[in-house]
N, CA, C and O atoms as a Tinker XYZ file with bonds, in Angstrom:
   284  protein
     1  N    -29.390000  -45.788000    9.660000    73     2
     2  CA   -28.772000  -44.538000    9.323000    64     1     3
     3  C    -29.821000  -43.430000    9.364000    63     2     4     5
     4  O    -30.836000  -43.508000    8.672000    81     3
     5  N    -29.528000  -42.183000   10.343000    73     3     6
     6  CA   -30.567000  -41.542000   10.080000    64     5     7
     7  C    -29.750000  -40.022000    9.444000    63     6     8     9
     8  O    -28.630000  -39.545000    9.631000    81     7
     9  N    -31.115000  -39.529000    8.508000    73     7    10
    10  CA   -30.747000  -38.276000    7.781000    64     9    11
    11  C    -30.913000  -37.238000    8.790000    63    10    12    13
    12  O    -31.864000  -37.355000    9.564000    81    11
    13  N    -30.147000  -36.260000    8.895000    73    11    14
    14  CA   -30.799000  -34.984000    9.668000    64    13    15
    15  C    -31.281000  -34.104000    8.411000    63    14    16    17
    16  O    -30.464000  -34.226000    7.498000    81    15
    17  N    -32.037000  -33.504000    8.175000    73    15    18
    18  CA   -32.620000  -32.157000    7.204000    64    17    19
    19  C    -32.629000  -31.205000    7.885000    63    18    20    21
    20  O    -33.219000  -31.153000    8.963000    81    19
    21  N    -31.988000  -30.298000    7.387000    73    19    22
    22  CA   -31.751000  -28.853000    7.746000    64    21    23
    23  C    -32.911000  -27.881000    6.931000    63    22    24    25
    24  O    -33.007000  -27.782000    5.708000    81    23
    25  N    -33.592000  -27.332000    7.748000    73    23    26
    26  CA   -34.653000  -26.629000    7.167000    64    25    27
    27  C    -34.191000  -25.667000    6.464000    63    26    28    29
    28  O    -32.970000  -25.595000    6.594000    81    27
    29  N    -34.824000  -24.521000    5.443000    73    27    30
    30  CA   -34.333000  -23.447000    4.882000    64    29    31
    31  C    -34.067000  -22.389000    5.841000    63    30    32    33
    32  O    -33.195000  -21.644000    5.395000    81    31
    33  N    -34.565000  -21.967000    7.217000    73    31    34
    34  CA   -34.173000  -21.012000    7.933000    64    33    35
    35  C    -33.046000  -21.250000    8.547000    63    34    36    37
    36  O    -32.369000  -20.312000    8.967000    81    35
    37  N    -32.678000  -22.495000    8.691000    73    35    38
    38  CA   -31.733000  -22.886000    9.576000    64    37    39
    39  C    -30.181000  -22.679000    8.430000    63    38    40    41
    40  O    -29.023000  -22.388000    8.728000    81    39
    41  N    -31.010000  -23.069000    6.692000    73    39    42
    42  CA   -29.473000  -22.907000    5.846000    64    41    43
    43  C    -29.478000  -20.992000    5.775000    63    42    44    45
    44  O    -28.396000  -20.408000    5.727000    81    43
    45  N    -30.402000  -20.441000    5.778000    73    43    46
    46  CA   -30.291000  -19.053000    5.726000    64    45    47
    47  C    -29.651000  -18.110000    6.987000    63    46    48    49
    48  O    -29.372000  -16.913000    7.055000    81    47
    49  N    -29.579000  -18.967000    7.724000    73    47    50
    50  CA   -28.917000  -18.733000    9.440000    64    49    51
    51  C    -27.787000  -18.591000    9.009000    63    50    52    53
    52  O    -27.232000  -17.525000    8.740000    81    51
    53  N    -27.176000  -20.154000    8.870000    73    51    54
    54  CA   -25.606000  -20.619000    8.540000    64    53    55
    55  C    -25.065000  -19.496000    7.511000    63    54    56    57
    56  O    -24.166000  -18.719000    7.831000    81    55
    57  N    -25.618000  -19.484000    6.404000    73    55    58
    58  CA   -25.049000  -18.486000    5.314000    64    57    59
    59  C    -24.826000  -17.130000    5.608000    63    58    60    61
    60  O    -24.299000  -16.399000    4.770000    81    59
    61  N    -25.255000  -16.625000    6.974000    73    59    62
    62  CA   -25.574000  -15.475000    7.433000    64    61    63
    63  C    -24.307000  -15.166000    8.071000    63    62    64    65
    64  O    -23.513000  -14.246000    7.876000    81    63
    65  N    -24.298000  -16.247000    8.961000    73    63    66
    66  CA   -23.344000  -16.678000    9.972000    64    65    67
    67  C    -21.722000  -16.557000    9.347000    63    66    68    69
    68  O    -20.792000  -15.857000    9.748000    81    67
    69  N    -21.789000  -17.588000    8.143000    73    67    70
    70  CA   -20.747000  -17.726000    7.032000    64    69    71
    71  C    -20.183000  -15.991000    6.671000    63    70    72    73
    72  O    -19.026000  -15.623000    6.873000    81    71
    73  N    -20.781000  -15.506000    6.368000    73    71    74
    74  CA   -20.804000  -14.388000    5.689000    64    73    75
    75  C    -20.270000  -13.080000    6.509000    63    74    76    77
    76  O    -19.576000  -12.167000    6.063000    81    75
    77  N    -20.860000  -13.266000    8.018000    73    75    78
    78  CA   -20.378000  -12.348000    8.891000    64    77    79
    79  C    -18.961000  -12.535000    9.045000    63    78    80    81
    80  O    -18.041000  -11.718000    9.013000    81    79
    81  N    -18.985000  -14.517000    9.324000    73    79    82
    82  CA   -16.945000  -14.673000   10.222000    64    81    83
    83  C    -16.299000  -14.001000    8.716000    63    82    84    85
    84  O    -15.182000  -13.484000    8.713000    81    83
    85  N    -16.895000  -14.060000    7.835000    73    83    86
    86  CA   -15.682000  -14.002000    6.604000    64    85    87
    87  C    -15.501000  -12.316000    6.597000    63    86    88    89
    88  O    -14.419000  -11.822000    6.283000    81    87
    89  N    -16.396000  -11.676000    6.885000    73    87    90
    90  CA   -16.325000  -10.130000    6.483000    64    89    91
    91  C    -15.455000  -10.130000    7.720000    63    90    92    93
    92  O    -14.246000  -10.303000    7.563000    81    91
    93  N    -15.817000   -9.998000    8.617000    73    91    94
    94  CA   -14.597000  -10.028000   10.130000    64    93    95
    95  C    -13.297000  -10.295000    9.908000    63    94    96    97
    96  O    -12.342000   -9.574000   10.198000    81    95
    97  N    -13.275000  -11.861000    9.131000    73    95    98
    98  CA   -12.291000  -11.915000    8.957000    64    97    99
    99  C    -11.114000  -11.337000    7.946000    63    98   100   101
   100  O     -9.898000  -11.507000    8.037000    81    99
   101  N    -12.153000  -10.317000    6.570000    73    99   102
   102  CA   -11.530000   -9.867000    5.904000    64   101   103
   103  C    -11.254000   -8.483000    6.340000    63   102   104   105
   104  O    -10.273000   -7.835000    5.975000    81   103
   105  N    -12.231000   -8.043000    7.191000    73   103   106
   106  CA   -11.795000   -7.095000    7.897000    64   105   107
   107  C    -10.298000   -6.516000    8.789000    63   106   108   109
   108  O     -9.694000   -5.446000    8.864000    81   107
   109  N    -10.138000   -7.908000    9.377000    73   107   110
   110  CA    -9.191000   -8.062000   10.144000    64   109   111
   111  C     -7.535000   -7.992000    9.458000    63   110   112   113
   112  O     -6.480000   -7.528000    9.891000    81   111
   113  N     -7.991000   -8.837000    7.933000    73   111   114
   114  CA    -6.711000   -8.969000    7.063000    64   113   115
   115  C     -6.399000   -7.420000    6.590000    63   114   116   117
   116  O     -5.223000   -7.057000    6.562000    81   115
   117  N     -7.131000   -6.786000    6.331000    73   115   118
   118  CA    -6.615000   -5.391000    5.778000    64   117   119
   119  C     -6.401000   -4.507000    7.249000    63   118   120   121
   120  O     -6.163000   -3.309000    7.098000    81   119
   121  N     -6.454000   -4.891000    8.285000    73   119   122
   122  CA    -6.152000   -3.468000    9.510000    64   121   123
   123  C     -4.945000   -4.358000    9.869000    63   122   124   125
   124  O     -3.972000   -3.962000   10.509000    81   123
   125  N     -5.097000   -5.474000    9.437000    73   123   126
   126  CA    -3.203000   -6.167000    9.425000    64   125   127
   127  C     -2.148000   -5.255000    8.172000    63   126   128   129
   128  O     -1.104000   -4.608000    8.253000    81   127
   129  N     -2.943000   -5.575000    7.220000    73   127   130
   130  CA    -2.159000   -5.053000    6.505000    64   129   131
   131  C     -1.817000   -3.591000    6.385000    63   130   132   133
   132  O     -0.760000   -3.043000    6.074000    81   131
   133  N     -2.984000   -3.113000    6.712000    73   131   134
   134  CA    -2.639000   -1.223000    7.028000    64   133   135
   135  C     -1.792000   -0.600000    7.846000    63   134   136   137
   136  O     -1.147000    0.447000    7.787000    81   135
   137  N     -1.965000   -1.718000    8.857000    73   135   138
   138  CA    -1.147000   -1.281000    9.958000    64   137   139
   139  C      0.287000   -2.015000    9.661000    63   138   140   141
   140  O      1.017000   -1.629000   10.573000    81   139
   141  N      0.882000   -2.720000    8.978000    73   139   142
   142  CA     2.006000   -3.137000    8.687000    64   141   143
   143  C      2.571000   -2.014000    7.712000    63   142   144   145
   144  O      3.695000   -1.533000    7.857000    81   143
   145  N      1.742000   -1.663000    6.765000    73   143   146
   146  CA     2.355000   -0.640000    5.860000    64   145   147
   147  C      2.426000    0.691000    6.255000    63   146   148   149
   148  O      3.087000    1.518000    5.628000    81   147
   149  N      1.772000    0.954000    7.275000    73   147   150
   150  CA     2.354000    1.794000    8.424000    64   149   151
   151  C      3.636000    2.082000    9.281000    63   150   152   153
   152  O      4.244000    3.093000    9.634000    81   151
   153  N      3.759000    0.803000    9.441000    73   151   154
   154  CA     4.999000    0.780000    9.734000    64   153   155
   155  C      6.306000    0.967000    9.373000    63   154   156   157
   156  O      7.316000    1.314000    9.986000    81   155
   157  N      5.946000    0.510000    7.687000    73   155   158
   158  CA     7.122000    0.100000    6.955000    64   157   159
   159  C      7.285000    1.957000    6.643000    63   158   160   161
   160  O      8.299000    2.530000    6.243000    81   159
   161  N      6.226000    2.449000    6.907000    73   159   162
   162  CA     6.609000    3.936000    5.672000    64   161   163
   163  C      7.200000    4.664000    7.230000    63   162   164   165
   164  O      8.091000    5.512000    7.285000    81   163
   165  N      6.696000    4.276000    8.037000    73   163   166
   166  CA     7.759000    5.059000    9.669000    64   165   167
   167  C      9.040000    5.156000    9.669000    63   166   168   169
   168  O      9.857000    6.004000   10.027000    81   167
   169  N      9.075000    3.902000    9.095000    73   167   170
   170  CA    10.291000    3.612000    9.787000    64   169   171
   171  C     11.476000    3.948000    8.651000    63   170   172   173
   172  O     12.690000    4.002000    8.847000    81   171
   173  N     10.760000    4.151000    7.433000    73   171   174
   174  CA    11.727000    4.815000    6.356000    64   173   175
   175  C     11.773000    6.310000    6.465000    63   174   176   177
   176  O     12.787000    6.834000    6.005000    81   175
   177  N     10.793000    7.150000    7.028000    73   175   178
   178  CA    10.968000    7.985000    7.222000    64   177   179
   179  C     12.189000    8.252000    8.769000    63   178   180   181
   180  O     12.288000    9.446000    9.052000    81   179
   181  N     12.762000    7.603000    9.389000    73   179   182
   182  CA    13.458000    7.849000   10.193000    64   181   183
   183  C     14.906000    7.649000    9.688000    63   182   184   185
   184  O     15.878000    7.927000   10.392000    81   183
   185  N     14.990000    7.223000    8.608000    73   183   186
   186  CA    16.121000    6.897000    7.970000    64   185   187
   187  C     16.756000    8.181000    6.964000    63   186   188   189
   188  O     16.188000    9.089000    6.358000    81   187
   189  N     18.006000    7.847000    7.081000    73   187   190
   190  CA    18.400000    9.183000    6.355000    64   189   191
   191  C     18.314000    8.894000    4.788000    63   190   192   193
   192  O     18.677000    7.884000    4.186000    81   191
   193  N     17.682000   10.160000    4.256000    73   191   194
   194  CA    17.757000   10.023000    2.651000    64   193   195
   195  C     18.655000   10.086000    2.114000    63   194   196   197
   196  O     19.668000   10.384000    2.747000    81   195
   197  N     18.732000    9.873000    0.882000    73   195   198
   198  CA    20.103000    9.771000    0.012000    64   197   199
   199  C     19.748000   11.115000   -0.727000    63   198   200   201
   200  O     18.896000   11.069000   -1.615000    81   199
   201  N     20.585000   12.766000   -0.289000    73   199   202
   202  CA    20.586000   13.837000   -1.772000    64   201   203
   203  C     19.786000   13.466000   -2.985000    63   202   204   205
   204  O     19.737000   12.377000   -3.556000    81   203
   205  N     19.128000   14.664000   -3.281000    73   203   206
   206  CA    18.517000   14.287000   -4.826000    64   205   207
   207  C     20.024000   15.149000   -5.776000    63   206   208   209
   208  O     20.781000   16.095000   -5.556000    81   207
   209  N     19.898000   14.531000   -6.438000    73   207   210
   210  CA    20.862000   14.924000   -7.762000    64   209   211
   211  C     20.607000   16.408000   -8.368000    63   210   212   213
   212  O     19.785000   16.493000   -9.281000    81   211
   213  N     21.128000   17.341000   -8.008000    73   211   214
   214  CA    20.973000   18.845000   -8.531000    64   213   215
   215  C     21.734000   19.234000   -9.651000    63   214   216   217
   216  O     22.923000   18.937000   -9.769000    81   215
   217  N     20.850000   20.144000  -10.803000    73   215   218
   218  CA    22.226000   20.880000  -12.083000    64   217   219
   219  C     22.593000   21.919000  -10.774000    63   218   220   221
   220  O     21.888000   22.249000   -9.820000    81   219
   221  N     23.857000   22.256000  -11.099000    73   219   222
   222  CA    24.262000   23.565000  -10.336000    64   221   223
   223  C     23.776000   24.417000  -11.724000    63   222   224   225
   224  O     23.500000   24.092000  -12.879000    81   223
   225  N     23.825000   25.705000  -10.951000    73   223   226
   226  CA    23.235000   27.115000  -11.848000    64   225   227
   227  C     24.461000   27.385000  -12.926000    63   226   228   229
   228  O     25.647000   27.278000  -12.615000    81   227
   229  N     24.132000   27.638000  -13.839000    73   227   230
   230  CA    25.183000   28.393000  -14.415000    64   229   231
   231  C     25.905000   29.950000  -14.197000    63   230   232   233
   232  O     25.152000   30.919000  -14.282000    81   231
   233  N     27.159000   30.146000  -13.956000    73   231   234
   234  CA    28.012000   30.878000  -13.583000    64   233   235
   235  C     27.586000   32.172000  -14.542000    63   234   236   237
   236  O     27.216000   33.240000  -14.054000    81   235
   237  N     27.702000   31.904000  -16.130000    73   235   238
   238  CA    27.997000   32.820000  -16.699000    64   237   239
   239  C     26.242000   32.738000  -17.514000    63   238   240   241
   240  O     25.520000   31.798000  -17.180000    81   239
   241  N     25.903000   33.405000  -18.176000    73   239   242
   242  CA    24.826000   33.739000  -19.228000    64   241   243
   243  C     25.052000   32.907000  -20.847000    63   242   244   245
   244  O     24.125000   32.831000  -21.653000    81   243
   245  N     25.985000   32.519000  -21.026000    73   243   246
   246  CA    26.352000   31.702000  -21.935000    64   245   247
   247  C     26.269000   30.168000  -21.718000    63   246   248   249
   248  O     26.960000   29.614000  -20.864000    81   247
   249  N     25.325000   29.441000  -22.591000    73   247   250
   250  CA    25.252000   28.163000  -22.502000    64   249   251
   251  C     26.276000   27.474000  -23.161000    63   250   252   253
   252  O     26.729000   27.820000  -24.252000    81   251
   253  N     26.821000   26.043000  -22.208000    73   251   254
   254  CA    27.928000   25.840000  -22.467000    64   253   255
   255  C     28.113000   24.984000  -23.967000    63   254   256   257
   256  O     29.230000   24.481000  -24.086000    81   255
   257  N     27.503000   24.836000  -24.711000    73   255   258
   258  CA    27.818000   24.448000  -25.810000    64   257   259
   259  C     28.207000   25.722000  -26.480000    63   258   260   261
   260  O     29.275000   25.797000  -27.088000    81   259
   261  N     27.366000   26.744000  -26.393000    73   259   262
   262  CA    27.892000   27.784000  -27.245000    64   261   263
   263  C     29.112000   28.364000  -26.946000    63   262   264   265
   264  O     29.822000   29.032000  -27.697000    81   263
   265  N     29.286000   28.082000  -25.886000    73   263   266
   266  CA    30.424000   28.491000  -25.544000    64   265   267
   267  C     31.901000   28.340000  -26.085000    63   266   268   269
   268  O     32.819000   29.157000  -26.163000    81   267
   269  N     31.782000   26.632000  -26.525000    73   267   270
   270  CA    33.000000   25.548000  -27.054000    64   269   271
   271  C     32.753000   26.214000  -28.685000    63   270   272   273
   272  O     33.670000   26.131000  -29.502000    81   271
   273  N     31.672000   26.750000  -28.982000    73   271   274
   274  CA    31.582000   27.218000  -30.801000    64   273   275
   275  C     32.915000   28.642000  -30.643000    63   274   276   277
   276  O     33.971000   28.843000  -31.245000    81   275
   277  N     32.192000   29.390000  -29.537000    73   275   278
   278  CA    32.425000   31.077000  -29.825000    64   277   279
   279  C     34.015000   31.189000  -29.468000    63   278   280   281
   280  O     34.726000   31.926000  -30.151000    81   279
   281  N     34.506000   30.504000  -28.475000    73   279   282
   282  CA    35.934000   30.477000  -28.131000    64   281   283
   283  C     36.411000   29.793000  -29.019000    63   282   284
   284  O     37.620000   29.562000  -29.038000    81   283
């Protein structure tokens, strides 16, 4: 049975190595994900909104509770 030994430059290589695919690869996961949530906000913007809920103005200068007192 033979051992192979990996010298310290050779584990400081690998870890290097390690470290790059993973940033790449985390790199890669968020311009996935950016670009998906990109999408999603497009494509709601092409869609028709639903009215926001408005008070209409009041007609007269009298607020309508006081109104139900004074009449």
């Amino acid at each position: 049975m033979i051992k192979e030994v990996i010298t310290d430059e050779e584990r400081q290589c690998l870890r290097m190595w390690f470290r790059q695919a993973i940033a790449t690869l985390e790199q890669e996961e968020v311009t996935a994900a950016i670009r998906a949530e990109q999408a999603r906000s497009e494509g709601a913007k092409a869609k028709h909104r639903n009215p926001v809920a408005r008070r209409r103005t009041r007609r007269s200068r009298m607020i309508p509770h006081l109104r139900e007192l004074v009449f």
